[in-house]
C-alpha positions in Angstrom: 57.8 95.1 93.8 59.4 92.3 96.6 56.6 91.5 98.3 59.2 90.6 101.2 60.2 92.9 103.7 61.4 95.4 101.7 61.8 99.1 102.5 58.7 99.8 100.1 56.6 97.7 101.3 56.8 98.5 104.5 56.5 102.5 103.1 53.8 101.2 101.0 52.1 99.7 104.1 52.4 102.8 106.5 50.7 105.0 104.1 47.9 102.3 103.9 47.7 102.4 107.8 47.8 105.7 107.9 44.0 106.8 108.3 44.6 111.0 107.6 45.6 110.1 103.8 43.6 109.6 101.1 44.4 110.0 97.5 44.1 109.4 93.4 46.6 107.6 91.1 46.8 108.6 87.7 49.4 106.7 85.6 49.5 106.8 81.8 52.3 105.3 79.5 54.7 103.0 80.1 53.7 102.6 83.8 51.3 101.6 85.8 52.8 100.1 89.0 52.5 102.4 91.8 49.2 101.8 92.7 49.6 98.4 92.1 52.3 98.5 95.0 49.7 99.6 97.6 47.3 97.4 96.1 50.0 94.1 97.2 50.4 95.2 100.3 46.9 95.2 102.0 44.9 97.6 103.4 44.6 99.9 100.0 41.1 100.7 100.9 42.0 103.1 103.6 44.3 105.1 101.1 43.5 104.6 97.3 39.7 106.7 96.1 40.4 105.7 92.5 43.1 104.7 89.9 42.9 105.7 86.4 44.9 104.9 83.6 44.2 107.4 80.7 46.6 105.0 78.2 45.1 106.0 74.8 46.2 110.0 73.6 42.8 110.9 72.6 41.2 109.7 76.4 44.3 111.5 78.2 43.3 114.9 75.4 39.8 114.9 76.8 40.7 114.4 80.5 43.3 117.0 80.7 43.8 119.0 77.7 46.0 119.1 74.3 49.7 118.6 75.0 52.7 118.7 72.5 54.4 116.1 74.1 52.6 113.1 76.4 55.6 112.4 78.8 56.6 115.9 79.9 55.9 118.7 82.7 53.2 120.5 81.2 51.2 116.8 81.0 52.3 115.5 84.4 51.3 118.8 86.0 47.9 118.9 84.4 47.2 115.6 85.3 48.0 116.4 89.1 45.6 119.8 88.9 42.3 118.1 87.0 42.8 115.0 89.7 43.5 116.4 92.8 40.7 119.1 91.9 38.1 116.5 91.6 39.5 114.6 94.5 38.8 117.7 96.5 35.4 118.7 95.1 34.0 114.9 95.8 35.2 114.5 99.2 36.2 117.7 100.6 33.0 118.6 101.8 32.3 115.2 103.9 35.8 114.3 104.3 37.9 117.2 104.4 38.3 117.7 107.9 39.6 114.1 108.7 41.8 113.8 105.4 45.1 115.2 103.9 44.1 114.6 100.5 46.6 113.5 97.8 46.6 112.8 93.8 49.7 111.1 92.4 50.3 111.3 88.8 53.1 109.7 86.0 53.4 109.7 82.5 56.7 107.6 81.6 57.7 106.4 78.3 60.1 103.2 78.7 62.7 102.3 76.7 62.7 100.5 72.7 66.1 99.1 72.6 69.5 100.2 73.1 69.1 103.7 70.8 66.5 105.2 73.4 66.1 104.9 77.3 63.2 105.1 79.2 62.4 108.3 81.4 58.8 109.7 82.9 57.8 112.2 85.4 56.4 111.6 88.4 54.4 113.7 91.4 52.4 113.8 94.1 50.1 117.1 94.8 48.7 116.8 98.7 48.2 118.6 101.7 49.9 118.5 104.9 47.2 119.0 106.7 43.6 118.8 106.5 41.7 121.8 104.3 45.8 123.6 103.7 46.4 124.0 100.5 48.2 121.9 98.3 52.1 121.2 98.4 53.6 119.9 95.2 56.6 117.3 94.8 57.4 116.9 90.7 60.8 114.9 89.8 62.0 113.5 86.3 63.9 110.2 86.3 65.9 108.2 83.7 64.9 104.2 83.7 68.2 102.5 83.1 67.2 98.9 83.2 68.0 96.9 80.3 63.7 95.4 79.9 60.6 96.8 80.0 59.4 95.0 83.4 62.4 95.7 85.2 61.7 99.4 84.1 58.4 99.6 85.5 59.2 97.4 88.5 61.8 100.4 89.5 59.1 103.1 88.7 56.5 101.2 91.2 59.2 101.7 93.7 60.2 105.2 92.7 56.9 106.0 92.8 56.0 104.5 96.6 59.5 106.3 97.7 58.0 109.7 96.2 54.4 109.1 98.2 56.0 108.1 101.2 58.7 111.3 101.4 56.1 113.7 100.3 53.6 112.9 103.1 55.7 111.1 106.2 59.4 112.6 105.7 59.6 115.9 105.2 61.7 117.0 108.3 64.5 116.8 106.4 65.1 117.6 102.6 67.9 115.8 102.1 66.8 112.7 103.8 63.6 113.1 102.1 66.2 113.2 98.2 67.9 110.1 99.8 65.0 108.1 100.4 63.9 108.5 96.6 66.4 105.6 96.2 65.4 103.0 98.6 65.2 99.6 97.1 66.7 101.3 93.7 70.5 102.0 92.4 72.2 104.1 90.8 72.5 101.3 87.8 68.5 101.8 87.8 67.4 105.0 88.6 69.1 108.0 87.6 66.8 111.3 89.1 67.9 114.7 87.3 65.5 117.4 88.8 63.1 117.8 91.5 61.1 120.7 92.3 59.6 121.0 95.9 56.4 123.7 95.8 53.6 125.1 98.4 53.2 125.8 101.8 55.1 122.6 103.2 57.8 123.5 101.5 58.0 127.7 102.2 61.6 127.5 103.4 63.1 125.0 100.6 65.5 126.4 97.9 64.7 124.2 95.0 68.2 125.1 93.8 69.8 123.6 96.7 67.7 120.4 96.0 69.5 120.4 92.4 72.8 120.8 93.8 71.8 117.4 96.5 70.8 115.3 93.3 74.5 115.9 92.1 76.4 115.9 95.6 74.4 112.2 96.2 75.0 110.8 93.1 71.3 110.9 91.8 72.7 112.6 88.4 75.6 113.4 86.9 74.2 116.8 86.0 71.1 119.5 87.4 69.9 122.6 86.1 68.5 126.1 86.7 67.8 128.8 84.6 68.7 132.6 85.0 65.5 133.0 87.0 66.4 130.1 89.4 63.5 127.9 87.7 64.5 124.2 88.3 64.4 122.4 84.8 65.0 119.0 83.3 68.1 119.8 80.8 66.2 118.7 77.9 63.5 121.4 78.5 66.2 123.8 77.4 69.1 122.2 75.8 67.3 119.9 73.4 68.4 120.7 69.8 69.6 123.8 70.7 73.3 125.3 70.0 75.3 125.3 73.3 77.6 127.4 74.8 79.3 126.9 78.6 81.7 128.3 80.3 82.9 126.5 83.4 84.0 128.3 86.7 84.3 128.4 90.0 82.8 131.7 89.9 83.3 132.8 93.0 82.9 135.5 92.5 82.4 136.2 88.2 84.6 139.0 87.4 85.1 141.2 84.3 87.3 138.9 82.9 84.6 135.9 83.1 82.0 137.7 81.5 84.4 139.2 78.8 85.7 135.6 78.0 82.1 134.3 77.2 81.1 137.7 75.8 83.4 137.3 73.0 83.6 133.5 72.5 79.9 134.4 72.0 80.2 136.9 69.4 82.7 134.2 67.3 79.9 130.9 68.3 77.0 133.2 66.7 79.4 133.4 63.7 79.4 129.8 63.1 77.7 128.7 60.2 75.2 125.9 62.2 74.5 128.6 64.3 74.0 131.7 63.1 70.2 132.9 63.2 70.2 130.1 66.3 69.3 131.6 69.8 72.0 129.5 71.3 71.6 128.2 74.9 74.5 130.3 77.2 75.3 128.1 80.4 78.1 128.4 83.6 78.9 125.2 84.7 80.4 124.5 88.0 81.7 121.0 89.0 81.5 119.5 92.6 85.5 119.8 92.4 85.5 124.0 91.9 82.3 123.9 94.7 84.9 122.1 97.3 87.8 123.2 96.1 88.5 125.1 99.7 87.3 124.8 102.9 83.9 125.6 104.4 82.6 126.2 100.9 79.2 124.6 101.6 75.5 125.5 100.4 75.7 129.1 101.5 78.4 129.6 99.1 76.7 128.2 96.4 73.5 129.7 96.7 75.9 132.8 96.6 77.6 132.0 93.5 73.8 131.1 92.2 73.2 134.3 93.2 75.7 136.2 91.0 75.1 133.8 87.9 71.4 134.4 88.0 72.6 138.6 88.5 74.4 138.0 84.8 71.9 136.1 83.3 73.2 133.0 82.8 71.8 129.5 82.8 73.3 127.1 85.6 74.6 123.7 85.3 75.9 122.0 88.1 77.8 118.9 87.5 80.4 115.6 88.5 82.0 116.0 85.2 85.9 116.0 85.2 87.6 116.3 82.0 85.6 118.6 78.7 85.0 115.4 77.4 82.4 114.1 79.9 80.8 117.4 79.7 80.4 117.2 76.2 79.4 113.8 76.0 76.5 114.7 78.5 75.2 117.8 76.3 75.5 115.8 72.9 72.9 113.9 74.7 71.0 116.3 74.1 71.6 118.7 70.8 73.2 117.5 67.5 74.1 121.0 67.0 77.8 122.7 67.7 78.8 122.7 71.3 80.6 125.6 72.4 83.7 125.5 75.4 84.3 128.9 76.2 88.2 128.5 78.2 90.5 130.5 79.3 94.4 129.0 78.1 95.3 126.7 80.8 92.4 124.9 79.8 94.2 124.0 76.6 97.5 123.1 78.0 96.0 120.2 80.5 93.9 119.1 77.6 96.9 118.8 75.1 99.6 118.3 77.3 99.0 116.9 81.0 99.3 113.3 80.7 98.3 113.4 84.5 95.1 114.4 84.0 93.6 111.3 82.1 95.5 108.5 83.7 92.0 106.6 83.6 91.7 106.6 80.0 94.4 104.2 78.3 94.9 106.5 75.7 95.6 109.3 77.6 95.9 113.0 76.4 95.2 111.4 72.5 91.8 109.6 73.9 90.6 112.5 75.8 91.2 115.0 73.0 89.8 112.3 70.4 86.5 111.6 72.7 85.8 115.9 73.0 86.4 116.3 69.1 84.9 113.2 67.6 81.6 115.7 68.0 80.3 118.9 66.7 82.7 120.4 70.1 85.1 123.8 69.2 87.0 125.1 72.3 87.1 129.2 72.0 90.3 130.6 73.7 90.5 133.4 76.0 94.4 134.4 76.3 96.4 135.5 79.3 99.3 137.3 80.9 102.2 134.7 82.0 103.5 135.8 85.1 107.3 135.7 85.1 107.5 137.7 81.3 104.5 139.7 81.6 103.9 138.9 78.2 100.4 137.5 76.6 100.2 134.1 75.4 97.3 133.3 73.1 96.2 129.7 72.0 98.2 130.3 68.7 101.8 130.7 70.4 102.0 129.7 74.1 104.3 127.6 74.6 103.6 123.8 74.8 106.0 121.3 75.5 106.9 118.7 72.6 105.7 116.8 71.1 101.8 117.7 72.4 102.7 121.2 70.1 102.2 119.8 67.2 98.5 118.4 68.6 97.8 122.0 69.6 98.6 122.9 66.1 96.3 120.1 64.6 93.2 121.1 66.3 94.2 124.9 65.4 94.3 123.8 62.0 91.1 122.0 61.9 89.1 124.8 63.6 88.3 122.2 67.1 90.6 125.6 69.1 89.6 128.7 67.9 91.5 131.8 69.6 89.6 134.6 70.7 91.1 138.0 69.1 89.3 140.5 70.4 89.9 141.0 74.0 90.3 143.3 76.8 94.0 143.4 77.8 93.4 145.1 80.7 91.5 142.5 82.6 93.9 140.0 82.2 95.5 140.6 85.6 91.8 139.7 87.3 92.7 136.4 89.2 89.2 135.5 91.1 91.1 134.2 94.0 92.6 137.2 94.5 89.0 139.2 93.7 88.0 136.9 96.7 90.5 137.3 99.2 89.8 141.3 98.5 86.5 141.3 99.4 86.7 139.3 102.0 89.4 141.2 104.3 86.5 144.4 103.1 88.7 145.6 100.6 87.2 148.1 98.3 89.3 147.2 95.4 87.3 144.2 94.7 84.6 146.5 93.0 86.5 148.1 90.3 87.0 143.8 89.0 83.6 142.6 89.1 81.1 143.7 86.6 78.3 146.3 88.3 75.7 143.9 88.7 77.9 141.7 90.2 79.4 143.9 92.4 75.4 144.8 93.3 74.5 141.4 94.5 77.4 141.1 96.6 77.1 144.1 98.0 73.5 144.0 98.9 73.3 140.6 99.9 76.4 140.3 101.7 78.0 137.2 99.3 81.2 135.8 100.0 82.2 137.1 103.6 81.4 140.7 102.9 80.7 142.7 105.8 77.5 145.2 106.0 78.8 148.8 106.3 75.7 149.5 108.2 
């Protein structure tokens, strides 16, 4: 850490000076720099009861129990229950009306060459208040410097930012997710989840907090489950089959559901995937969340809302073109990737030079750099407007020459057409679903799956107007 006037230090320093807190560090792996950071800085004796450094698997088994894997959750969160515990049980009774206890814990692995990257998790457990109960923070970050020491120099810092929000800026949660990165870059630090939890944090949405990673530029990419769980993507991604479907949702309609209905009946098919429990995820890019006006976090939370109603996994994204998308999940799985599209998805990809005017190969690069994977696209068809007719992937027309790279990845299975569909959902436009329900419009009803139409109804998503 700059032992000059950094922002840091000076955080470091004001939780040193600060005579309410008192805490544990626990640090095993790769790092062991926090405390070290309020060590430089002076006056550590007024904040730090004890460090520990449980480095060797068979001392960190004993201290907090068996765990499959040493830098994960389940480690960091056991580590920041056996800690703060004993902090508690040792002081509480002759300190605990004076101090607002805290234990801070990280297990981080850094990175062994160019063919791995360093990552850990990191989290403070504390109270707010002498003798409350305890309020969790828990983040996972990426450590992107090229050497080990510049990798733990950023974790000490990460780790005094973390402290610092948790206990002296909480008034405001996104000032508290922007102040993870003082003294750190993007080129650093990359943060990918953070989960706020307890009595400090009652009001906070931890989904919104996802959605603030991505909006600041913290991550390309946050997740949430169907049960609006937080999660780090490789908790439920890794090695796993993957199939996404990306929307603006807003709202889901029958036709959304039916699109990744069947291109999940022809995924299951696949030979790497069948007898797979494959991993079924809506994506939705900052573009299709400010696509209009006045679409802020209400609106997501909404669209949240429905996704979570249908079951679906939630990724929320920067990513532009397929081929960033599946670059991010091959990070992750070696096994197929799944794009679950509708047909205009197919024509920009094969045929809008427009759309990849940063890549100098253009439409060839960005169809070469989604393929050169295990990726297939599955094709929903639709209705062209001025015939009425339906165009499938097989015979819509696309202008020459980009028909004859249509017909190459047709031929080599990367676009796979979905036969069996429902013809009569076809006309379902979700702009128009939108516009119905929010001039209170019945109509809406009949295009939206029931449970969909549910959550809308009885949580007033979208505009929709309480009858009562």
């Amino acid at each position: 850490m700059d032992n000059s006037g950094s922002a840091t230090r000076q955080k470091a320093l004001a939780i040193n000076l600060d005579a309410t807190t008192y805490g544990t560090f626990a640090e095993i792996g790769g790092g062991q720099e926090v405390a070290r950071c309020f060590f430089l800085v002076g006056g550590a004796a007024g904040t730090v009861a004890k460090t520990i450094s449980a480095y060797d698997m068979s001392v960190s088994d004993s201290l907090y129990g068996p765990a499959k894997r040493y830098v994960s959750r389940e480690r960091l969160e056991a580590m920041l229950r056996l800690e703060f515990a004993q902090l508690l049980e040792r002081l509480g009774p002759s300190r605990g009306d004076a101090k607002r206890f805290f234990a801070f814990a990280n297990t981080v692995a850094t990175s062994r060459g160019e063919s791995s990257k360093g990552h850990g998790w990191l989290g403070v457990r504390f109270q707010s208040r002498p003798r409350e109960e305890p309020s969790s923070v828990i983040i996972h970050a990426h450590l992107l410097d090229s050497t080990t020491e510049d990798q733990q120099d950023a974790l000490g810092v990460l780790g005094v930012n973390l402290i610092h929000g948790a206990l002296l800026q909480r008034a405001s949660m996104a000032d508290l997710v922007d102040s993870l990165m003082d003294d750190l870059s993007r080129e650093r630090i990359e943060i990918d989840m953070i989960k706020l939890s307890g009595p400090a944090f009652a009001s906070v949405d931890n989904r919104l907090l996802s959605l603030q990673l991505v909006e600041r530029g913290l991550t390309d990419a946050a997740m949430f489950t169907a049960e609006g769980e937080v999660v780090q993507p490789s908790e439920v991604l890794y090695k796993k089959p993957i199939l996404v479907e990306r929307g603006s949702f807003r709202p889901a309609t029958k036709l959304t559901l039916d699109l990744l209905t069947r291109a999940l009946d022809q995924f299951l098919q696949e030979p790497g995937v069948a007898g797979q429990k494959p991993v079924v995820l809506a994506e939705m890019t900052l573009r299709s969340l400010s696509e209009s006006q006045g679409v802020g976090h209400e609106d997501f939370l909404a669209r949240a809302e429905i996704l979570e109603a249908l079951g679906f996994d939630v990724l929320i994204s920067r990513f532009g073109p397929y081929y960033q998308l599946a670059e991010y999940l091959a990070g992750y799985t070696d096994c197929l990737i799944g794009l679950a599209v509708g047909l205009p998805a197919v024509r920009q990809l094969v045929a809008d030079e427009s759309y990849f005017t940063d890549l100098p190969g253009g439409v060839l690069e960005s169809a070469g750099r989604l393929f050169k994977r295990s990726v297939k696209m599955y094709v929903y068809p639709t209705r062209d407007a001025a015939s009425n007719e339906i165009h499938t992937a097989l015979q819509a027309p696309i202008p020459p020459p980009w028909n004859h790279l249509r017909d190459l990845l047709l031929a080599i299975g990367r676009v796979v057409p979905i036969h069996a569909y429902d013809e009569s959902l076809l006309s379902i436009h979700t702009p128009e679903v939108l516009k119905l329900i929010q001039r209170q419009d019945p109509t809406w009803e009949a295009m939206v799956p029931a449970v969909v139409a549910e959550a809308i109804k009885s949580k007033n998503l979208f505009g929709l107007k309480s009858n009562s």
